[in-house]
C-alpha positions in Angstrom: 4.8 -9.3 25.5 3.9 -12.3 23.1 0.2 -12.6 24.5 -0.2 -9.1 24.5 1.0 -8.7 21.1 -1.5 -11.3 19.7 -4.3 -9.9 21.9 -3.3 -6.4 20.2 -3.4 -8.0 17.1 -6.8 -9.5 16.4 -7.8 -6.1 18.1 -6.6 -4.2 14.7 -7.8 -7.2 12.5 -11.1 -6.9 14.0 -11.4 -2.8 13.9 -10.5 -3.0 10.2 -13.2 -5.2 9.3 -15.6 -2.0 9.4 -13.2 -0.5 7.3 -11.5 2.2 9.0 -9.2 2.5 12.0 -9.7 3.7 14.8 -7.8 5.7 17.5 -8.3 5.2 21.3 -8.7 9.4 21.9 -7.7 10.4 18.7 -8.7 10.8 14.9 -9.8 8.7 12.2 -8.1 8.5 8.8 -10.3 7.2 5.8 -9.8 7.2 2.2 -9.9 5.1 -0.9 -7.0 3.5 -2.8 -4.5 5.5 -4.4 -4.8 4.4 -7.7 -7.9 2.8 -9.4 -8.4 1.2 -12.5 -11.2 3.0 -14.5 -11.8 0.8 -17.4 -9.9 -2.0 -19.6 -10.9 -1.9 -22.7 -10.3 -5.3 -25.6 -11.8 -4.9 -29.0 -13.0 -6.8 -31.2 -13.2 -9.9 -28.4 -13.9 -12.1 -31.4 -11.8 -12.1 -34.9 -11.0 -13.8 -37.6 -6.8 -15.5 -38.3 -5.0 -12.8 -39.4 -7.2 -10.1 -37.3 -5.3 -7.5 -35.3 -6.7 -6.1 -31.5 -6.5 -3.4 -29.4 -6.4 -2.6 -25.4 -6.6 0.1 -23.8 -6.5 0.7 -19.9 -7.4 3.9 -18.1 -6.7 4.5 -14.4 -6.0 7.4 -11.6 -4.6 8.6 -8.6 -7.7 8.9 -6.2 -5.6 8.8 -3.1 -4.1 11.9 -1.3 -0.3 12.0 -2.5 1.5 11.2 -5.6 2.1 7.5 -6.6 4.5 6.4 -9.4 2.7 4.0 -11.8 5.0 1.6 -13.2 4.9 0.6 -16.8 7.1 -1.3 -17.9 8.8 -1.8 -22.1 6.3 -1.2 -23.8 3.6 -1.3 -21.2 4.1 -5.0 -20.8 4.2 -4.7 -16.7 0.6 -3.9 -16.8 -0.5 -5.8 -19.7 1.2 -8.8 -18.0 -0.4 -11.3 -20.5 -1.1 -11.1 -24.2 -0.4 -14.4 -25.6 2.6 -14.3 -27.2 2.3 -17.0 -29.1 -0.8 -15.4 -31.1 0.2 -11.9 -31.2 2.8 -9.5 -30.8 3.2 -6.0 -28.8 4.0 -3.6 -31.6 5.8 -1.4 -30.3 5.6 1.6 -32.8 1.9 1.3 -32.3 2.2 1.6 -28.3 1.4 4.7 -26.5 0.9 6.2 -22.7 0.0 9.3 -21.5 -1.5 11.2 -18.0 -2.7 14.3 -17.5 0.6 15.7 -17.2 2.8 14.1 -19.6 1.9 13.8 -23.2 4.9 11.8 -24.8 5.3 7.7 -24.4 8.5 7.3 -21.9 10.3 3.8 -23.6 12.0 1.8 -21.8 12.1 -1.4 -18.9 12.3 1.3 -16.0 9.9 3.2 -17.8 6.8 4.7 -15.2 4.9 8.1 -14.6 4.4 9.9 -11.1 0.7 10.4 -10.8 -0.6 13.6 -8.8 -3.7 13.4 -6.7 -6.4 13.4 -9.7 -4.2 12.7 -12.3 -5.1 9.6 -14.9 -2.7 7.7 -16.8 -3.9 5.8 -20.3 -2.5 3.2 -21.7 -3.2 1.9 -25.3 -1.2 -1.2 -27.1 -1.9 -2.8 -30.8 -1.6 -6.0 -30.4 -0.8 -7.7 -34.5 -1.9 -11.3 -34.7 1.0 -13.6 -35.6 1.6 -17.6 -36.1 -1.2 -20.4 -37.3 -4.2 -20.6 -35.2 -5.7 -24.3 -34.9 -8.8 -25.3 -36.8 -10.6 -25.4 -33.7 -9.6 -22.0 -33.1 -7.9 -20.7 -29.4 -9.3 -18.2 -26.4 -6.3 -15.9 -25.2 -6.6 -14.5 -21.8 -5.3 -11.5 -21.5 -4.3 -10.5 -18.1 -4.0 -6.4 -17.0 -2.5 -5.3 -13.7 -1.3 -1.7 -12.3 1.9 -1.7 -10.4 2.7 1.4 -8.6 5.0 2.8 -5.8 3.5 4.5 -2.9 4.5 5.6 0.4 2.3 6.0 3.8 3.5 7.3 7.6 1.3 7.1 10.7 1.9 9.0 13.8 1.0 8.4 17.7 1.0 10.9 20.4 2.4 9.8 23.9 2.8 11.4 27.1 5.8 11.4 29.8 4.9 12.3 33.8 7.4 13.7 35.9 5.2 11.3 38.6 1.9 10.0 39.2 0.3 13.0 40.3 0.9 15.1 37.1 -2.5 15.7 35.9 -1.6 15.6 31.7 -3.4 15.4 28.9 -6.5 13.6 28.7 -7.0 13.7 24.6 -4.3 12.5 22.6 -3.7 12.1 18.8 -3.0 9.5 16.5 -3.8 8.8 12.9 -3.4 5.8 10.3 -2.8 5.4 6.9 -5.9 4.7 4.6 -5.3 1.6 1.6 -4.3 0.0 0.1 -1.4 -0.7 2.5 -2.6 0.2 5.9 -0.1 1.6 8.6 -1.3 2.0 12.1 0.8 2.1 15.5 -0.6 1.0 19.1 1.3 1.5 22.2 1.3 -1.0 25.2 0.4 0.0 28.2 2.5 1.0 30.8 2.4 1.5 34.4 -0.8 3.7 34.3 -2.4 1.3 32.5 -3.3 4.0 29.9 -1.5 2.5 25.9 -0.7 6.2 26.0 0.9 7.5 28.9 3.7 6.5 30.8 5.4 7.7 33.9 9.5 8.6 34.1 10.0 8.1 37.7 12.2 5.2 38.6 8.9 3.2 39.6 7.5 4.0 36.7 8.2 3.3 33.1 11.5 2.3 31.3 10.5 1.8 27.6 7.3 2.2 25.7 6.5 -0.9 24.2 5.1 0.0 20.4 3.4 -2.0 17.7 3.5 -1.3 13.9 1.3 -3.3 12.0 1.1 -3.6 8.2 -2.0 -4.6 6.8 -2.8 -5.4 2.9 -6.4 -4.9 3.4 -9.4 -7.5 2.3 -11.4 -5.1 -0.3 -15.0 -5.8 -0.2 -14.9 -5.7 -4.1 -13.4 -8.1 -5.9 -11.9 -6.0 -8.4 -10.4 -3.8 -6.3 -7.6 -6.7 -5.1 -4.1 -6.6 -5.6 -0.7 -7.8 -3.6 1.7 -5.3 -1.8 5.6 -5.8 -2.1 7.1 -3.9 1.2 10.1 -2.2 1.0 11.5 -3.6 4.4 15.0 -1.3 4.2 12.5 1.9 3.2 10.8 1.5 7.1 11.6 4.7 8.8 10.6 5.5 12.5 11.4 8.6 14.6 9.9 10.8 17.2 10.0 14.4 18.9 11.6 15.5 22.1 11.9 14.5 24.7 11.6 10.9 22.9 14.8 9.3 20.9 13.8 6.5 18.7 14.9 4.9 15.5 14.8 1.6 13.1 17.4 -0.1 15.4 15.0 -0.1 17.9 12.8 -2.2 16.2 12.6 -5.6 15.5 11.5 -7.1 12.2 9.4 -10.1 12.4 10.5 -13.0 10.0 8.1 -13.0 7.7 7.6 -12.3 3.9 6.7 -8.7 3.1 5.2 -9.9 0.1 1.4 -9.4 1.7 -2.2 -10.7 0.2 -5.2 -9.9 0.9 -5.9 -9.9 4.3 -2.2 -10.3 5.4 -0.7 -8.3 7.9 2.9 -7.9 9.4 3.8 -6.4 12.9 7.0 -4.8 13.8 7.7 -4.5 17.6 9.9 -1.1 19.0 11.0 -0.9 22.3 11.7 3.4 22.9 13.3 4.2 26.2 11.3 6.7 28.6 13.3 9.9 29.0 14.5 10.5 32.7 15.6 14.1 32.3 13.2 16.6 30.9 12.1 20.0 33.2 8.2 19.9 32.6 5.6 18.2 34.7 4.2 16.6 31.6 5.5 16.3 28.3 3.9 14.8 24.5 5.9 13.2 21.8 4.9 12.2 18.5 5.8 8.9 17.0 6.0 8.8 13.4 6.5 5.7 11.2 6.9 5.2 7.5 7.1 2.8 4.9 7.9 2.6 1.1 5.7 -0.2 -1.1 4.7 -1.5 -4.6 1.2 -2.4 -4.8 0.3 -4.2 -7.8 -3.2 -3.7 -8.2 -5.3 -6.8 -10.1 -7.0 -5.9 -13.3 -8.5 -8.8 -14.3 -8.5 -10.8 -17.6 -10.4 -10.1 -20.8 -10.9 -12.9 -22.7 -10.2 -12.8 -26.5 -11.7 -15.7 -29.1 -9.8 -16.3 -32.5 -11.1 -18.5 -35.2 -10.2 -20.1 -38.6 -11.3 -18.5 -41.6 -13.7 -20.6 -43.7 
């Protein structure tokens, strides 16, 4: 199963280098991130010792289900960065709101559950504290948007009676879109068809399924961020005539803490159903996954200088 496994592998790395995954008879499932950073804003970028600044950072939910945005006391796990040494986060000058929600939430566990659409802004006053050096110092500030977001996939299969069962010759499946891609593949069985397997006792006894994770390359470089996996949140389960769930599976050792271009495969072994009174029957395989994707902003780069 190992070569096959790899083989299946590069197979998804190489399909999601266009972009978008493919099923073998099924649908195609293509979106954009779930939540996007619309601007960062740092003003002045250049002042004076004793010169306060203010940030700003606007972004939304352009995915298709509801994310919770994570931010942190006093905003400070998406403004990961301000030096501290040169300035401090006031926080009765800090604010957040969304579309929904007009009042700052306060707080470490502080977030905000964005619907489809929705935007969150973000705004901190950042008051300048301490000596700055005659030859004056850059601060870096560093923005990031942590949120939590949940995706499922789902496979179609098919169990014969026996080989002579005509079947179904289109079947379904459909991926997640980014920024954490889920997709499933099925080995194939005795048919040699990844989708249809046969219940007589010189047939099939387990359908051999893949679930890959994949922290997708973006194309822009702004778009890049990493994805911490829930591994406890993975759910997997199926319809009749078809019994499957997590303890089925078996979890690769590897970190679930993905980069770009990083992807994680978990292997499920399902047992083929011997007793069932149709000729030909279809189950649908559904998996899901919890994740924090924390989403890169960037720096912006603040200069101070001496008076005089």
């Amino acid at each position: 199963m190992q070569s096959n496994t790899t083989v299946l592998t590069l197979l998804f790395l190489t399909v999601l280098a266009s972009g978008c995954i493919h099923s073998n008879e099924g649908t195609v499932t293509e979106g954009p991130e779930s939540v996007d950073i619309q601007s960062i804003q740092v003003t002045p970028s250049e002042i004076y010792e004793g010169q306060n600044v203010r940030s700003s950072l606007t972004a939304f939910n352009a995915g298709n289900i509801e994310a919770e945005v994570i931010l942190g006391e006093n905003g400070e796990k998406m403004l990961t960065d301000y030096c501290p040494d040169i300035f401090e986060n006031k926080e009765e000058r800090f604010s957040a709101s969304t579309s929904r929600v007009a009042e700052t939430r306060k707080g470490k566990e502080a977030s905000y559950n964005l619907k489809p659409g929705d935007k969150i802004n973000v705004r901190w006053f950042l008051q300048q504290q301490g000596n700055v050096p005659l030859i004056g110092k850059r601060c870096q500030m560093s923005f990031s948007v942590p949120f939590n977001y949940s995706v499922e996939a789902y496979r179609q299969v098919q169990i014969k009676q026996d080989r002579s069962v005509e079947g179904s010759p289109n079947l379904q499946s459909e991926s997640s879109s980014g920024p954490l891609t889920l997709a499933m593949e099925t080995l194939p069985g005795s048919t040699g068809r990844p989708d249809t397997y046969i219940a007589e006792e010189t047939g099939d006894e387990r359908i051999q399924l893949l679930v890959q994770l994949i922290n997708e390359k973006p194309q822009e470089e702004y778009r890049k961020g990493v994805v911490e996996i829930d591994r406890e949140s993975f759910s997997i389960r199926a319809t009749d005539p078809l019994d499957v769930d997590r303890s089925d599976c078996e979890f690769p050792d590897a970190d679930f803490r993905m980069y770009q271009g990083k992807s994680v495969v978990i292997q499920c072994d399902i047992p083929v159903p011997q007793n069932f009174e149709e000729p030909s029957v279809l189950s649908d395989i559904t998996a899901g996954i919890d994740y924090k994707y924390i989403k890169d902003g960037g720096t912006r780069t603040v200069k101070v200088e001496t008076r005089g």
